[in-house]
Backbone bond lengths (Angstrom), bond angles and torsions (degrees), N, CA, C in turn:
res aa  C-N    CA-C-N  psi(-1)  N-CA   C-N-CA  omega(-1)  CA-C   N-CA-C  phi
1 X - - - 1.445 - - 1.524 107.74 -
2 X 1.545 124.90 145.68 1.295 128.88 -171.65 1.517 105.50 -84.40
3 X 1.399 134.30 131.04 1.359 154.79 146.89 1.256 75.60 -2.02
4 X 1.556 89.79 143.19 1.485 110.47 -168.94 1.982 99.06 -102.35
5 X 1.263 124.56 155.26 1.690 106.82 -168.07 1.313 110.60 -71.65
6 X 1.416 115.22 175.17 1.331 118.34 164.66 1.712 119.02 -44.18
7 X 0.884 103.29 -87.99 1.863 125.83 176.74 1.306 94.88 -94.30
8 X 1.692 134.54 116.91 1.498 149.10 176.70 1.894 89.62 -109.23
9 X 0.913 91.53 151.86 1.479 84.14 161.15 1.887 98.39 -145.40
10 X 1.515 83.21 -178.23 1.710 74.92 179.41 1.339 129.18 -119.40
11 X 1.249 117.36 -174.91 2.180 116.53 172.78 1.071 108.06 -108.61
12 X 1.161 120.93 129.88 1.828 129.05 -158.50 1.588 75.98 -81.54
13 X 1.366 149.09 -57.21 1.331 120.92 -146.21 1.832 112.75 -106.02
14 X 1.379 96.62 -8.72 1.842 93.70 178.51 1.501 88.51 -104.70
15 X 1.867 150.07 -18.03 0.553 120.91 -160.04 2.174 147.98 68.67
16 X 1.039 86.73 -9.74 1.215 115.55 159.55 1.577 144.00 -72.01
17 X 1.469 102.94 124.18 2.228 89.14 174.24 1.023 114.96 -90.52
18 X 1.722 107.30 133.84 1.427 102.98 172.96 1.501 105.64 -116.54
19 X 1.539 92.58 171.72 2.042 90.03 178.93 1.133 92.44 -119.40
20 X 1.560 80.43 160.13 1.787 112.73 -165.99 1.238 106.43 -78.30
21 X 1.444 141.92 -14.49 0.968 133.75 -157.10 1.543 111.83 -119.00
22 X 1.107 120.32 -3.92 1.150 137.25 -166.83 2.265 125.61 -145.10
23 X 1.119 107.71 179.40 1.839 84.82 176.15 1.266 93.03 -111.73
24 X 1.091 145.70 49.62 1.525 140.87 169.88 0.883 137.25 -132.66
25 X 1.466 144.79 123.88 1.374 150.59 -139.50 1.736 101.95 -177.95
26 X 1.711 92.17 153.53 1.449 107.94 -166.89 1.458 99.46 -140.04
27 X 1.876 88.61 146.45 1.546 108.55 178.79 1.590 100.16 -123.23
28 X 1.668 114.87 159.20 1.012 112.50 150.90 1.622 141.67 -63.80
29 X 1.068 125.85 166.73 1.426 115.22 -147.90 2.002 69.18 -94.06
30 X 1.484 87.86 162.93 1.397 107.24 179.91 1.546 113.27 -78.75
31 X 1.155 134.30 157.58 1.295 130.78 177.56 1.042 110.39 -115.49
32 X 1.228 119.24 149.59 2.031 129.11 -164.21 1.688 97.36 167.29
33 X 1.675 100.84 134.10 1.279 134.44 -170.05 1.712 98.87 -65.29
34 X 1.621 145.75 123.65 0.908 137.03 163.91 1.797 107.55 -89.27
35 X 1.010 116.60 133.14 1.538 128.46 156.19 1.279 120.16 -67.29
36 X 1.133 132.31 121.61 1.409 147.00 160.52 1.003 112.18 -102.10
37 X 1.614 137.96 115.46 1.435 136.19 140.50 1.197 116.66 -86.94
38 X 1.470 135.51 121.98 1.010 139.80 173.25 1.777 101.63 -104.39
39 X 1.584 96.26 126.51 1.566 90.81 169.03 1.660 116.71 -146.78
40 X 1.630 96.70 114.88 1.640 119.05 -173.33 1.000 123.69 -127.43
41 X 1.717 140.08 -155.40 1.299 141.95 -153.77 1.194 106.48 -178.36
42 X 1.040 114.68 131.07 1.426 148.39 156.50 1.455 112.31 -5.77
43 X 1.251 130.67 99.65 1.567 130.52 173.30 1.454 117.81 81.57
44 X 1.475 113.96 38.95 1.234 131.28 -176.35 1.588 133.52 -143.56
45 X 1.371 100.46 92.54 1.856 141.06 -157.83 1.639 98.21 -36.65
46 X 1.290 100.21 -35.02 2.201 99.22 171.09 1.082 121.21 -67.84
47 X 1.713 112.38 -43.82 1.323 130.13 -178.09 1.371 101.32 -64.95
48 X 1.398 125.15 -50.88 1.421 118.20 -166.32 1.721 98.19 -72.39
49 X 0.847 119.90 -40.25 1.646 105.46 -170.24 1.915 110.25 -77.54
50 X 1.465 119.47 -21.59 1.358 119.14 158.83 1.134 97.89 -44.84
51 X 1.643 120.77 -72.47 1.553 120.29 -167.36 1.450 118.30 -42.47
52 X 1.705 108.07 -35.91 1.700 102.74 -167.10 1.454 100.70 -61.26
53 X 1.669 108.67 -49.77 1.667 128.58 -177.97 1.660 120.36 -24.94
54 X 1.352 113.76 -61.94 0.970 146.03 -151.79 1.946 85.54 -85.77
55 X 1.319 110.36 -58.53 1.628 101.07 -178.41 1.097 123.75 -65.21
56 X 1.440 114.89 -7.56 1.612 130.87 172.46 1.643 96.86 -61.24
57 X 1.551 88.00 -79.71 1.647 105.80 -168.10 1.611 120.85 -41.65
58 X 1.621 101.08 -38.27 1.541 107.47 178.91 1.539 105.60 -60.57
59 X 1.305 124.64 -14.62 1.387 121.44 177.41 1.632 107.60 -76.42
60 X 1.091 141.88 -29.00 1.485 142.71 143.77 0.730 131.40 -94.97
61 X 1.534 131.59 23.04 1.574 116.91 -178.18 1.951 85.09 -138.92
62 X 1.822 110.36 156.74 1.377 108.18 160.10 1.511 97.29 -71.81
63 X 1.290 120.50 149.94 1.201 110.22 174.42 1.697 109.73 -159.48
64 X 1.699 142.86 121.18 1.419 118.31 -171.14 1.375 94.57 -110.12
65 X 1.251 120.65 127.85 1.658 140.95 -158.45 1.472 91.06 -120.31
66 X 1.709 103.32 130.49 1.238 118.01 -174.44 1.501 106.47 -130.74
67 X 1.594 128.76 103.35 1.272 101.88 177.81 1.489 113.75 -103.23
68 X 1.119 121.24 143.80 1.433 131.41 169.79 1.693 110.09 -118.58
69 X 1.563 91.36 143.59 1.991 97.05 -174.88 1.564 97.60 -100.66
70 X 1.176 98.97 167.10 1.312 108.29 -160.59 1.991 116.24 -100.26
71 X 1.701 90.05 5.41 1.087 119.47 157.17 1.753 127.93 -66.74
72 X 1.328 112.65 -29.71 1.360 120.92 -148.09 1.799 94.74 -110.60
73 X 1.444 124.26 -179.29 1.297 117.90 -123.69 1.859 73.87 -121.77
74 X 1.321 131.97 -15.75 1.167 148.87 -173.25 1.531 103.10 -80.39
75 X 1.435 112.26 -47.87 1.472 95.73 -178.68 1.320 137.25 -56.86
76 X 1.812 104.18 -34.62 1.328 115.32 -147.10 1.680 77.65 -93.66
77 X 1.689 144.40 -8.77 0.827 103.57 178.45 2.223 117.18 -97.71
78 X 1.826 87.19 18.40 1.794 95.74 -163.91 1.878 76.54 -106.14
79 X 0.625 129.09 -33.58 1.580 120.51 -161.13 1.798 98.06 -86.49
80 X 1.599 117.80 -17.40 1.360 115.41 168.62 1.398 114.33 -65.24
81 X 1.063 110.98 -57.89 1.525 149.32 -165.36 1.810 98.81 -68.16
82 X 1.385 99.12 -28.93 1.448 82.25 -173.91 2.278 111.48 -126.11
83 X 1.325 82.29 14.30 1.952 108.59 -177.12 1.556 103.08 56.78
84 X 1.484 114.19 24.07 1.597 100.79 172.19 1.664 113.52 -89.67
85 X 0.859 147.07 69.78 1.007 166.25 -165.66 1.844 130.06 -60.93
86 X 1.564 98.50 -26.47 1.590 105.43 -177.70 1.617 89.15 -150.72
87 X 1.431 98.86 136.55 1.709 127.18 -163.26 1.805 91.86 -86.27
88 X 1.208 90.70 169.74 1.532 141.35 -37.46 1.677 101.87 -44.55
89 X 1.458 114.51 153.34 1.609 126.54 -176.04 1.912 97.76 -125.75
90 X 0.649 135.78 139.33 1.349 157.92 172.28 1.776 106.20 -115.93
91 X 2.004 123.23 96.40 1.198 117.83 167.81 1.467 98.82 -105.59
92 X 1.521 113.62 134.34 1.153 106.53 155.64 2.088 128.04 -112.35
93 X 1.540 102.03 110.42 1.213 101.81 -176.27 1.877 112.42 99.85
94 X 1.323 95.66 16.75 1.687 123.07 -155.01 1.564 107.90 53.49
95 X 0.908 118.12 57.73 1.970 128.13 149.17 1.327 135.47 -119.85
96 X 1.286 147.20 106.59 1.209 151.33 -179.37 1.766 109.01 -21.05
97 X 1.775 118.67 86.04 1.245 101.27 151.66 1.088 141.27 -74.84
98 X 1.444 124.81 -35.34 1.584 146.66 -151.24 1.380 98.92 -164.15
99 X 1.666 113.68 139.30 1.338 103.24 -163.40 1.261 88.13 -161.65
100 X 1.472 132.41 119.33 1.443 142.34 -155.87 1.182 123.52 -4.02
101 X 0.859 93.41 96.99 2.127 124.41 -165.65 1.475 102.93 178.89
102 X 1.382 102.38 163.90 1.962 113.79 164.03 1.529 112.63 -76.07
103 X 1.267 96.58 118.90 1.245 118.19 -167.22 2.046 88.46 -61.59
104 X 1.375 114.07 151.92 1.537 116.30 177.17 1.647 109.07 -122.50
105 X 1.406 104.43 110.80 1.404 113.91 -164.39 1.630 91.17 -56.50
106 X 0.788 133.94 -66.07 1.542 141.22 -164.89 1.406 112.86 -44.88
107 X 1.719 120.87 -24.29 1.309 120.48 -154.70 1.935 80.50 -95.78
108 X 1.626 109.86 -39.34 1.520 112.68 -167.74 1.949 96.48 -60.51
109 X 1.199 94.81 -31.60 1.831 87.34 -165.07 1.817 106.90 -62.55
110 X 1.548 95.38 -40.05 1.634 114.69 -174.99 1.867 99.74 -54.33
111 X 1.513 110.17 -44.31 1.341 120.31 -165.36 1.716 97.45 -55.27
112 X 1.301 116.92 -75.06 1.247 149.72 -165.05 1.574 100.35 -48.28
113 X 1.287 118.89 -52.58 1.558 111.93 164.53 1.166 137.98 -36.58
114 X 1.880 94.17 -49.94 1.573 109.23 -166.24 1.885 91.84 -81.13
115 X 0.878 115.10 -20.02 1.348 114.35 168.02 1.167 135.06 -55.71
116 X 1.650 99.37 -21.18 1.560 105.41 174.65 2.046 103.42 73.67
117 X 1.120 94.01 40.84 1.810 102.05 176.72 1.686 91.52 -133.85
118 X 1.399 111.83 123.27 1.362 119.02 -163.57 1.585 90.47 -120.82
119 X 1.612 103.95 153.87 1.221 112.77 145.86 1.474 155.49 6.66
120 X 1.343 137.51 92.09 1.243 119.00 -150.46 1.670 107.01 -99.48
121 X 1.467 113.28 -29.85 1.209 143.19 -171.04 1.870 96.74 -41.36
122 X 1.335 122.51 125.74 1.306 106.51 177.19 1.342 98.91 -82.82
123 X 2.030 88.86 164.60 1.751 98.55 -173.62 1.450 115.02 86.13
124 X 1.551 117.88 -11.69 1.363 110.36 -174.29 1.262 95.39 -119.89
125 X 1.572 123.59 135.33 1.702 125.48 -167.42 1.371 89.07 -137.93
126 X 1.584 118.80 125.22 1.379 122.16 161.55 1.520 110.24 -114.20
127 X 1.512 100.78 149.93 1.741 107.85 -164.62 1.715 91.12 -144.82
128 X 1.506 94.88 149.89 1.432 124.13 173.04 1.503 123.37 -130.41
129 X 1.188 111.57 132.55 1.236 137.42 -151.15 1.861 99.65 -84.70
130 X 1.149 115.94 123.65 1.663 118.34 178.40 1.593 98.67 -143.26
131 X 1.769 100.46 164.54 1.332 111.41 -174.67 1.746 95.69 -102.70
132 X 0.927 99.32 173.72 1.569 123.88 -168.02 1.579 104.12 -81.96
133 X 1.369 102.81 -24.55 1.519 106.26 173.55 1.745 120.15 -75.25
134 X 1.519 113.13 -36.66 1.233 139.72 152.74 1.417 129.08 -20.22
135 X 1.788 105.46 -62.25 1.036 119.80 160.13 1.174 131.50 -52.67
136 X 1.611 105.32 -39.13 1.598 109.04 -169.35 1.796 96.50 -99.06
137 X 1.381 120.66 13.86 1.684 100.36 147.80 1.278 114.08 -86.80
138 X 0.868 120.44 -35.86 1.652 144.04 179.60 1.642 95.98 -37.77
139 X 1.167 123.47 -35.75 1.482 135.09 -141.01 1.185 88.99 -116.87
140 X 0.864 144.72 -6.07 1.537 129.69 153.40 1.102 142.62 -109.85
C-alpha cells in the first residue's frame, strides 16, 4: 500500500482518506454476515472435507453455517429451490457455489472477498482500492 499523505482528510459520507495529490483513496471493506448452507450426507469423503473447508474459513471470515443432511425433508426443498441437487452443495447467501465436487478453500476465500465480507481475526485489516469518482456515485 502507498505511504499514506501528509494531511488526508476525510468524506463525511463515504468516510474515506483521500490524497491530495493524486485521485486515490481507500476504504475499508464493508462488513456483512455471509450465509453458508452446506448440504451433505452421511459417509461421504466430499462432504466431510467441504465441512473441514468451511471450518477453516469460518476461522476468518463472519460467517452463519447451516448444515442440512440430505436425508431430511428441508433439504430436498433448499436444493430444489436452489438446483443443487447432489452433495456435498456449498450455497452461499442461498446460491449454488460448489455443487458435488471438492469444495476449493481458495476459490471460497476469493468468493468471500469479492463479497466485501472481510476478516474477523483481530489485527488483520483488509482494504479496497476505489476511484474518487466511485465515491461520488455512491453520493448521490
Amino acid at each position: 500500500m502507498p505511504d499514506a499523505p501528509d494531511v488526508p482528510h476525510r468524506l463525511p459520507d463515504c468516510g474515506a482518506h483521500v490524497h491530495d495529490r493524486d485521485s486515490i483513496y481507500y476504504l475499508p471493506l464493508v462488513l456483512r454476515r455471509a450465509q453458508v448452507t452446506l448440504l451433505t450426507r452421511v459417509d461421504c469423503c466430499l462432504c466431510d472435507q467441504a465441512k473441514d473447508v468451511v471450518d477453516r474459513v469460518r476461522a476468518d471470515y463472519d460467517l452463519q453455517v447451516r448444515l442440512v443432511d440430505i436425508d431430511s425433508a428441508e433439504w430436498q426443498e433448499i436444493a430444489l429451490a436452489a438446483g443443487a441437487l447432489i452433495p456435498p452443495a456449498v450455497l452461499l447467501d442461498g446460491q449454488p457455489f460448489s455443487v458435488g465436487g471438492r469444495l476449493s478453500e481458495g476459490k471460497l476465500r476469493q468468493q468471500l472477498d469479492a463479497g466485501l465480507m472481510p476478516a474477523t481475526r483481530p489485527g488483520k485489516r483488509r482494504w479496497r482500492w476505489f476511484s474518487k469518482s466511485a465515491c461520488a456515485d455512491e453520493q448521490h
